[in-house]
Backbone as CSV, one residue per row, in Angstrom:
resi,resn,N_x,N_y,N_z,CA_x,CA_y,CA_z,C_x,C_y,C_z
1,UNK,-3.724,11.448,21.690,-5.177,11.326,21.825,-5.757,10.668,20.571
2,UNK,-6.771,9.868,20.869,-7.432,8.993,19.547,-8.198,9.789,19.037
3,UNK,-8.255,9.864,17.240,-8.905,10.666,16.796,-10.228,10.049,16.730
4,UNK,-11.145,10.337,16.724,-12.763,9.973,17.070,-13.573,9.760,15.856
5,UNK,-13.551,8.600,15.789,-14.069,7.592,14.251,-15.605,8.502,13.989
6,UNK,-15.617,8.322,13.030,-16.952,8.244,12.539,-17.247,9.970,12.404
7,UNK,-16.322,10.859,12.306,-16.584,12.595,11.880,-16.597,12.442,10.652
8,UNK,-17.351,13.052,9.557,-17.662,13.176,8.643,-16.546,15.091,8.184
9,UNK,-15.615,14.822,7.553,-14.740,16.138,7.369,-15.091,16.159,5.747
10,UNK,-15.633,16.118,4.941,-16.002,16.599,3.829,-17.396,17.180,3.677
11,UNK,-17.544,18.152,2.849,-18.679,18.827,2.350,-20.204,17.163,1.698
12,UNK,-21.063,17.244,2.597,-21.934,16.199,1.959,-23.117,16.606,1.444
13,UNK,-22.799,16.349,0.299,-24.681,16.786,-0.169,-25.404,15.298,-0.444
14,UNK,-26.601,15.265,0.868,-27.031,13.807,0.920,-28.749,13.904,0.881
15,UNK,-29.247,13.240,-0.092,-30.495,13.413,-0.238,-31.019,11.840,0.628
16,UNK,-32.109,12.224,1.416,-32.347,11.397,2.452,-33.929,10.644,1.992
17,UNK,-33.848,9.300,1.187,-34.775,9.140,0.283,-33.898,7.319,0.626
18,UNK,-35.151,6.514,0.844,-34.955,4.824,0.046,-34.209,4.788,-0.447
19,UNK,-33.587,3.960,-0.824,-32.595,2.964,-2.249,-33.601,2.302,-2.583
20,UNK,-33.898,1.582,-3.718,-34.279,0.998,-4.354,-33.846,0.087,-5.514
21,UNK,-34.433,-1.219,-5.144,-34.090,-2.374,-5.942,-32.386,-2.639,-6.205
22,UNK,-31.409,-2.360,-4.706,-29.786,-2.628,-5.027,-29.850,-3.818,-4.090
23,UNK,-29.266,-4.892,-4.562,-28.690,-6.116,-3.799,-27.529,-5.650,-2.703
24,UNK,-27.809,-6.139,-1.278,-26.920,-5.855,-0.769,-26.031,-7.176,-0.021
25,UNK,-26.782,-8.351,-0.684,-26.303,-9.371,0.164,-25.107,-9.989,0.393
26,UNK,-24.312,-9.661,-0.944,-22.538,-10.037,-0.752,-22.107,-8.955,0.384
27,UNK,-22.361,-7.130,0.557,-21.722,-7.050,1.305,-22.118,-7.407,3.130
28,UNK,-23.588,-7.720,3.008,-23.825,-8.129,4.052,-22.925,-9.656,4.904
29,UNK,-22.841,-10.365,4.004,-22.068,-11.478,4.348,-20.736,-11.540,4.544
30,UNK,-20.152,-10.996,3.688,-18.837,-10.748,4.044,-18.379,-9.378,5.545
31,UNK,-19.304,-8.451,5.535,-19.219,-7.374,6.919,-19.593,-8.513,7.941
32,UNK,-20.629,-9.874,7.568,-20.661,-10.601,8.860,-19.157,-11.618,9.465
33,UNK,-18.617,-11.718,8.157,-17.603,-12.389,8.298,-16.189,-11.765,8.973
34,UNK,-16.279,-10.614,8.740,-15.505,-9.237,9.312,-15.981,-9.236,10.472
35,UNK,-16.864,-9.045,10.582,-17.279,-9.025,12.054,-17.035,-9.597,13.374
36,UNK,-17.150,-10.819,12.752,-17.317,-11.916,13.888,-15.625,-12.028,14.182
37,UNK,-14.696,-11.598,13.314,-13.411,-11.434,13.003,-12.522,-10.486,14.156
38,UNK,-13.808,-9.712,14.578,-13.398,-8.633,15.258,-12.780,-6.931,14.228
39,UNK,-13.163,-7.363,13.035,-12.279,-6.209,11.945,-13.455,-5.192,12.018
40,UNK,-14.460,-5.499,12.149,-15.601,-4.462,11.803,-16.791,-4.156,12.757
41,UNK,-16.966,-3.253,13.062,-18.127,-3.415,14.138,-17.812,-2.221,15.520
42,UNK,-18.293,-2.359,16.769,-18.032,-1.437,17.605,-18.169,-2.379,18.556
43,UNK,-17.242,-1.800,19.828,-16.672,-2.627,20.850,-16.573,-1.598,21.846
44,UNK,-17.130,-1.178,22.801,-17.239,-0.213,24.300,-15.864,-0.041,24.583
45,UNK,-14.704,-1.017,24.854,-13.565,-0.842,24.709,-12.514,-0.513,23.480
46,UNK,-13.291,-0.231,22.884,-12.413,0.540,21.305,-12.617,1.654,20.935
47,UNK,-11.990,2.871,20.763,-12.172,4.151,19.875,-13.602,4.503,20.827
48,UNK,-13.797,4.485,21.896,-14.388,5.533,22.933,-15.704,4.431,22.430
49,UNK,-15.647,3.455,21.867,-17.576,3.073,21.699,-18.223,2.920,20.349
50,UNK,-16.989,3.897,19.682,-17.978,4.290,18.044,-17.604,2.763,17.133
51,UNK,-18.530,3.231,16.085,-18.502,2.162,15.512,-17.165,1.976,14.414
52,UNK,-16.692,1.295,14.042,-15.273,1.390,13.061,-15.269,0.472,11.800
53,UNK,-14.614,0.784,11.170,-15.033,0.164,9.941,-16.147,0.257,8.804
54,UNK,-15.685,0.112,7.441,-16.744,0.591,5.807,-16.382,-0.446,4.975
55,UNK,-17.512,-0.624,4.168,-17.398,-1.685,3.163,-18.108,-0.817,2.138
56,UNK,-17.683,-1.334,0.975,-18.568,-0.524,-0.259,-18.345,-1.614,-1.828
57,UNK,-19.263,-1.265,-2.457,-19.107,-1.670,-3.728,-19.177,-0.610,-4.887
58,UNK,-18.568,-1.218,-6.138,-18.979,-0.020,-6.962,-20.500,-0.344,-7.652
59,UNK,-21.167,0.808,-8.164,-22.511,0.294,-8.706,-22.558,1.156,-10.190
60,UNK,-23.446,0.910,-10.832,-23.926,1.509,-12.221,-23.308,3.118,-12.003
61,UNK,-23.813,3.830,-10.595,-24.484,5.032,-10.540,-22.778,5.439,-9.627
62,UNK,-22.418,4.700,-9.365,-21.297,5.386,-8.456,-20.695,4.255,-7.279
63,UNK,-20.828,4.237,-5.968,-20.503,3.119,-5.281,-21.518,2.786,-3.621
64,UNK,-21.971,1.778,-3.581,-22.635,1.663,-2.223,-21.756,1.358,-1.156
65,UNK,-22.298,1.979,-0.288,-21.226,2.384,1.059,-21.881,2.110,2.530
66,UNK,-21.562,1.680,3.091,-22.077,1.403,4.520,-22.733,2.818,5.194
67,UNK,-23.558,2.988,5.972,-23.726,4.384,6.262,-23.096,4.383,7.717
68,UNK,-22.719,5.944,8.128,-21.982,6.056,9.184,-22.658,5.572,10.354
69,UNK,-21.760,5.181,11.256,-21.922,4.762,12.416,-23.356,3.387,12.426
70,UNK,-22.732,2.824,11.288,-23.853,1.315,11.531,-22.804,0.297,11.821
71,UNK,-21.701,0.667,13.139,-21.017,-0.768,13.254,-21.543,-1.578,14.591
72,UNK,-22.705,-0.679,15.432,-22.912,-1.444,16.090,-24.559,-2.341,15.977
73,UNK,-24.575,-2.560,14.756,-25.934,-3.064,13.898,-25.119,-4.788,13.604
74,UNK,-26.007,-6.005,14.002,-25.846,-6.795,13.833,-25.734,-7.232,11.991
75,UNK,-26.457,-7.289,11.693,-27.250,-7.332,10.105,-28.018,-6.145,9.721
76,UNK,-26.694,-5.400,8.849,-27.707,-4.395,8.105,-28.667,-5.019,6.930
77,UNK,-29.635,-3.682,6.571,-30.362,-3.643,5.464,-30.021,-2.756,4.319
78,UNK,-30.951,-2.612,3.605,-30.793,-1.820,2.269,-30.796,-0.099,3.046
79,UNK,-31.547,-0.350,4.455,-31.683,1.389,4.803,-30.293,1.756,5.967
80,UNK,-29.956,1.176,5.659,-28.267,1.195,6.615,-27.200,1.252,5.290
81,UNK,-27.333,1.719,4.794,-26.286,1.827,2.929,-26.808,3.750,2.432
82,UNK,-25.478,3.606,1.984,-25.810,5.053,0.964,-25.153,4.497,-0.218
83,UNK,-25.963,5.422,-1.406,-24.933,5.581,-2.470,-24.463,6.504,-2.999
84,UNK,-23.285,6.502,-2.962,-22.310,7.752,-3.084,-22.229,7.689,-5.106
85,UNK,-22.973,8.995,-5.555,-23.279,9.279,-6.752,-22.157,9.936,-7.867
86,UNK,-21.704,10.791,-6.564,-20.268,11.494,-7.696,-19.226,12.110,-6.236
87,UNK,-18.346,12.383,-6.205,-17.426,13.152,-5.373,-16.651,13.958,-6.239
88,UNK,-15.660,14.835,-5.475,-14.949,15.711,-5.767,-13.977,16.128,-4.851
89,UNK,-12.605,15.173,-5.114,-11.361,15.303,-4.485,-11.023,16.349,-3.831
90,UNK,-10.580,17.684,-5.108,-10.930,18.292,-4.483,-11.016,19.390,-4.219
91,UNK,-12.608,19.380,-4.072,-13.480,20.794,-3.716,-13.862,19.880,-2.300
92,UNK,-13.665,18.311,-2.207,-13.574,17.825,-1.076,-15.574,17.856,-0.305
93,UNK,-15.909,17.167,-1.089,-17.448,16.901,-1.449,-17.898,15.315,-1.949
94,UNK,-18.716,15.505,-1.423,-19.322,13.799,-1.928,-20.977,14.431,-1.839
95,UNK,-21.672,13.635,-3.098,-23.144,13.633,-3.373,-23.831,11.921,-3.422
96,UNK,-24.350,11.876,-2.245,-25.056,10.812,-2.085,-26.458,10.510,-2.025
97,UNK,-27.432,9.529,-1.832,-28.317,9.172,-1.347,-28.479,7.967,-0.651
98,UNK,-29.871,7.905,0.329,-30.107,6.746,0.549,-30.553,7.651,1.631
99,UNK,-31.230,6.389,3.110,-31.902,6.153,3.952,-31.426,6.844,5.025
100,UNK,-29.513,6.343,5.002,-28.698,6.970,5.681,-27.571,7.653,4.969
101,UNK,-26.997,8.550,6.134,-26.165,8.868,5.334,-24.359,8.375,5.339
102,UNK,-23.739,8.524,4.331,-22.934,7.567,3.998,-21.499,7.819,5.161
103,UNK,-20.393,6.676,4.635,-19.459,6.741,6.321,-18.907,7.694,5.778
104,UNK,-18.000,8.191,7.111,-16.935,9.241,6.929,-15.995,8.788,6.195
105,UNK,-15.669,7.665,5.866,-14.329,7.472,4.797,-15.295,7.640,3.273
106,UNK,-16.056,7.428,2.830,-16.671,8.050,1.796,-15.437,8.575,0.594
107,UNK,-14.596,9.687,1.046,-14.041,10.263,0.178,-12.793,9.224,-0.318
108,UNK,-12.020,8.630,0.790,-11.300,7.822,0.509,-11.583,6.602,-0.407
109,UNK,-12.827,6.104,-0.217,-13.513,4.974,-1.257,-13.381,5.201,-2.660
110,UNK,-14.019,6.725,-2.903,-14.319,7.408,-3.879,-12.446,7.510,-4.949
111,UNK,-11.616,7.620,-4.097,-10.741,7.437,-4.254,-9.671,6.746,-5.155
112,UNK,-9.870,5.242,-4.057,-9.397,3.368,-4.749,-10.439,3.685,-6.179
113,UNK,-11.816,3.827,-6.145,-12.280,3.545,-6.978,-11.731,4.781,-8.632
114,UNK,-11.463,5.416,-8.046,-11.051,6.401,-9.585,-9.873,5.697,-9.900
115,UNK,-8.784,5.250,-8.960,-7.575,4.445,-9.494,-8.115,3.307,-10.885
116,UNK,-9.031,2.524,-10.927,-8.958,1.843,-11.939,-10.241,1.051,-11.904
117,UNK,-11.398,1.075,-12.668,-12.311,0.179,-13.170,-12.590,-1.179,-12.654
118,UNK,-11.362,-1.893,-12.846,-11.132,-3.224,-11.982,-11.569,-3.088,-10.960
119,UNK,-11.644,-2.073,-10.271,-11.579,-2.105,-8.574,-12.971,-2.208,-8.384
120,UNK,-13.671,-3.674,-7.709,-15.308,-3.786,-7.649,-15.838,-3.615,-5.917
121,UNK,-14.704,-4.025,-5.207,-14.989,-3.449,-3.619,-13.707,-2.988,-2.963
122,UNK,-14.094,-1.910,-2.045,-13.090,-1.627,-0.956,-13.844,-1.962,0.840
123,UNK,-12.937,-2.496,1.437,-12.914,-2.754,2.545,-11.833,-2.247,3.687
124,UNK,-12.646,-1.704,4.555,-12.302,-1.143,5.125,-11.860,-1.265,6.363
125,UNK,-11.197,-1.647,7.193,-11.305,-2.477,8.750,-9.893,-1.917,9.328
126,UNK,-10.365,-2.332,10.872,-9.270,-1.945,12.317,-8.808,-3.285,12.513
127,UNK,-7.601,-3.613,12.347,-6.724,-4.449,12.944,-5.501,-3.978,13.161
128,UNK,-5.438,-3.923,14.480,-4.316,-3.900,15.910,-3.366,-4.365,15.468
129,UNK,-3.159,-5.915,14.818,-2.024,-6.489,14.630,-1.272,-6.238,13.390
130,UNK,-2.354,-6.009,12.079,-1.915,-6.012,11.045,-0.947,-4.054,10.711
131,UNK,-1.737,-3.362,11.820,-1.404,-2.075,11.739,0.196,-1.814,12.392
132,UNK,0.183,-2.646,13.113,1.676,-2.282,13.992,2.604,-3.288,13.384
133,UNK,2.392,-4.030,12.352,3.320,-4.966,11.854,3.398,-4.606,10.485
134,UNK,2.765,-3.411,10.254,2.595,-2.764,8.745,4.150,-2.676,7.622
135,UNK,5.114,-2.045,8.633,6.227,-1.706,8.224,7.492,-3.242,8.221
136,UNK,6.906,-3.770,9.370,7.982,-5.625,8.878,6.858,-6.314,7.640
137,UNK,6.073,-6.254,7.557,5.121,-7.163,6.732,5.565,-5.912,5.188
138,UNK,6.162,-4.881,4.978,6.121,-4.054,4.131,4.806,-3.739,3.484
139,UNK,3.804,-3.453,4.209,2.610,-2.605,3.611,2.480,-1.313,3.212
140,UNK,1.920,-1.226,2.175,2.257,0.130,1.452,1.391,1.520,3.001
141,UNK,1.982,2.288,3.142,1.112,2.920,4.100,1.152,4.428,3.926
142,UNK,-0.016,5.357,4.357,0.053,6.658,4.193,0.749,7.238,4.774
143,UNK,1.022,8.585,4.784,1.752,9.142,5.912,1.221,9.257,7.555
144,UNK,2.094,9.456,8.450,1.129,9.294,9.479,0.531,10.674,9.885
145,UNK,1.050,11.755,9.256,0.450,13.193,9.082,-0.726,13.542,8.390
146,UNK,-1.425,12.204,7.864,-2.640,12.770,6.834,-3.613,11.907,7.782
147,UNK,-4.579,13.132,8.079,-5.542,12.526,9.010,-6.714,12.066,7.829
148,UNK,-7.552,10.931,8.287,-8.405,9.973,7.455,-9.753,11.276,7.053
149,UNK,-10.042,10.492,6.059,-11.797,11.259,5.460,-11.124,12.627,4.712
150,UNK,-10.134,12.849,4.063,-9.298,14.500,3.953,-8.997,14.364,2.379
151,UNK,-9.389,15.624,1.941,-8.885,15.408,0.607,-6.918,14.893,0.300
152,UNK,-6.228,15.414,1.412,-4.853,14.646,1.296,-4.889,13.154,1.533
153,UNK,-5.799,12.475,2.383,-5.981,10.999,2.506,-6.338,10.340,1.116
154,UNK,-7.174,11.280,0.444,-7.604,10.813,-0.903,-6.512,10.838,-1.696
155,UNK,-5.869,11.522,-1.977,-4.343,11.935,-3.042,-3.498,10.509,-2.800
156,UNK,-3.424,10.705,-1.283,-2.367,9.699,-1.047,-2.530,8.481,-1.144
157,UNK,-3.994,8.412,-1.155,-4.364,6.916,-1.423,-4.420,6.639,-2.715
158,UNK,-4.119,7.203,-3.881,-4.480,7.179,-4.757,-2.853,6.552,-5.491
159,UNK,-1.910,7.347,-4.972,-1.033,7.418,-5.129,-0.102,5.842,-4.436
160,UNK,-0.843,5.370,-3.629,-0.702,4.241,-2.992,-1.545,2.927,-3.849
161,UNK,-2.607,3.174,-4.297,-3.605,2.041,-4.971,-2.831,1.964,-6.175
162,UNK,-2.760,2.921,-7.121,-1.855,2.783,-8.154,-0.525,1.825,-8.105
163,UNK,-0.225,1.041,-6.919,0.860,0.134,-6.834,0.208,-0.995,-7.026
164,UNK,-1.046,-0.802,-6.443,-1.913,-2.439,-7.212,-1.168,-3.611,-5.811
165,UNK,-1.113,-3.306,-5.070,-0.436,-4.039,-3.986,-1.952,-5.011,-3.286
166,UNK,-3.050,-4.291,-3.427,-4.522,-4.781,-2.935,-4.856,-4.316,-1.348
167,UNK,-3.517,-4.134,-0.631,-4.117,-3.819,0.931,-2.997,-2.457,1.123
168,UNK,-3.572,-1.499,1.588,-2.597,-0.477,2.762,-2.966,-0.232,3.635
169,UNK,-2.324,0.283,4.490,-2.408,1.016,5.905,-2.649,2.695,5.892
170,UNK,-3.533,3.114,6.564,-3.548,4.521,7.084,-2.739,4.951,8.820
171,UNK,-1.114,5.451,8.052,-0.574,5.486,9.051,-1.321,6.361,10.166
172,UNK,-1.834,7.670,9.680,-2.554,8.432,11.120,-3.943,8.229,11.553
173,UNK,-4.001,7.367,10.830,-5.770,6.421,11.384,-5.319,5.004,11.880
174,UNK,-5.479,5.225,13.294,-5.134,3.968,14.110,-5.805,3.082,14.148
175,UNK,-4.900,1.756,13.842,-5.814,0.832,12.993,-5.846,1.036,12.268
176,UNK,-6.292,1.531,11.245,-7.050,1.751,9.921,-6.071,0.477,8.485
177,UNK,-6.773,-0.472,8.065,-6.445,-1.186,6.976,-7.289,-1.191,6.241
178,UNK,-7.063,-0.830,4.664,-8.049,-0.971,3.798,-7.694,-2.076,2.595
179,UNK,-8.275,-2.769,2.219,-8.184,-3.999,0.721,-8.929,-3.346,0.255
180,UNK,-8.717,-3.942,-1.316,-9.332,-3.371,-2.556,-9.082,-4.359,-3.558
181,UNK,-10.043,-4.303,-3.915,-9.951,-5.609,-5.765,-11.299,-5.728,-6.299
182,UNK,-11.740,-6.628,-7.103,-12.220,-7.232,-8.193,-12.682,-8.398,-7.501
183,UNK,-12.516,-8.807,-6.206,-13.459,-10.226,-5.430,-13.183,-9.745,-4.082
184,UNK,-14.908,-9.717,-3.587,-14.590,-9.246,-1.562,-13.877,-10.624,-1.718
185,UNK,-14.035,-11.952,-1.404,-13.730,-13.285,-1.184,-12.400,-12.765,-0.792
186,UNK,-11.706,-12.657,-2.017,-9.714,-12.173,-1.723,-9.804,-11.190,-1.131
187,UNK,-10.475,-10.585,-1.153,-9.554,-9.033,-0.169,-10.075,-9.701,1.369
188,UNK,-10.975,-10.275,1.719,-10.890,-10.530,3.102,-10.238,-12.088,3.452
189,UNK,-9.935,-12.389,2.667,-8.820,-13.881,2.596,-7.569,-13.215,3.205
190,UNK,-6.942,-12.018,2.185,-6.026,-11.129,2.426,-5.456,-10.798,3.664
191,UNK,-6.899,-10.186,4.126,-6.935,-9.518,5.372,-6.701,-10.358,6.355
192,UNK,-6.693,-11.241,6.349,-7.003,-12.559,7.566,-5.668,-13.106,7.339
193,UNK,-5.375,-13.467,6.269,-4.319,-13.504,6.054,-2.806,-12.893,6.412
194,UNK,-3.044,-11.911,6.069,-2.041,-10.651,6.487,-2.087,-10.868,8.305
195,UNK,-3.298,-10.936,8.696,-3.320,-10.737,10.348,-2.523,-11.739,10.420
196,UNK,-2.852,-13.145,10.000,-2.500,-14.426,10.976,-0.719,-14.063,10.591
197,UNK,-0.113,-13.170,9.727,1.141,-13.287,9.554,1.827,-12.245,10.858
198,UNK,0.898,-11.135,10.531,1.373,-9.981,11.837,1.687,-11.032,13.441
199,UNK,0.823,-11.597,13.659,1.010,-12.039,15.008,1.640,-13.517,14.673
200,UNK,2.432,-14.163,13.659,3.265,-15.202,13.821,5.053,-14.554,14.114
201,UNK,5.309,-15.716,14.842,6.716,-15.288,15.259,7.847,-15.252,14.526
């Protein structure tokens, strides 16, 4: 049975208030570019309807994050974003704000980003091809026993980013591929990349 995107399994303390004065236009452009890609967004025939897929950056204060269930939003705004202020692995908690409130991978973001400074976005996306070709393409991947949004998803990802490889797989989140670096540009070059290799012969 498919586990059902978009549950929020950590403790959230989310103050429901504007953002103010954060640029959101790199990740807007690049989630459009994902999009149209088929990596990001919601599809009636996918995961029961919900929306799939997170993008985030890091900021002064902590990291901006897509808010849950905005994949079936053409062009978000500044009130479709949270910013995730501090987390806690784990006591398995995240403290955010914004308009909305932030996605269920949240904790996992929070995550890539404690691995190392360098790290300026994580991206988050469902690809079919790149997921089932994970293990010939040798992608670093979680176990398939650690269900996504979990303080063990966080450990393990952590334990996975620390290879500095830039993309893994979440073996028990179907679909689930995440990039990470220092330029969206490369991590979704990557990603596209990586696909067009999964489905060559």
């Amino acid at each position: 049975m498919t586990e059902q995107e978009g549950v929020v399994k950590f403790h959230l303390n989310h103050e429901t208030k504007p953002l103010q004065h954060i640029d959101v236009e790199d990740l807007v452009h690049w989630r459009s570019v994902l999009m149209h890609q088929g990596l990001i967004g919601a599809d009636p025939k996918r995961y029961d309807g919900y929306g799939f897929g997170n993008m985030s950056r890091r900021t002064d204060a902590g990291f901006l994050i897509t808010g849950t269930q905005t994949g079936e939003i053409d062009t978000l705004g500044l009130e479709d974003f949270a910013e995730v202020t501090s987390s806690d692995l784990s006591a398995n908690s995240v403290t955010s704000t914004g308009a909305t409130a932030p996605s269920s991978e949240s904790l996992t973001h929070a995550a890539v980003y404690l691995c190392s400074d360098k790290i300026s976005y994580v991206f988050h996306v469902h690809s079919p091809d790149i997921w089932h070709a994970r293990e010939r393409l040798s992608i670093p991947s979680t176990d398939s026993s650690i269900p996504y949004g979990t303080p063990e998803m966080a450990k393990a990802v952590i334990n996975i980013v620390l290879q500095d490889k830039g993309i893994f797989c979440m073996s028990g989140h179907e679909d689930g591929v995440v990039g990470f670096g220092d330029s969206a540009e490369q991590i979704v070059n990557s990603l596209l990349s990586l696909r067009d290799l999964s489905v060559a012969n």
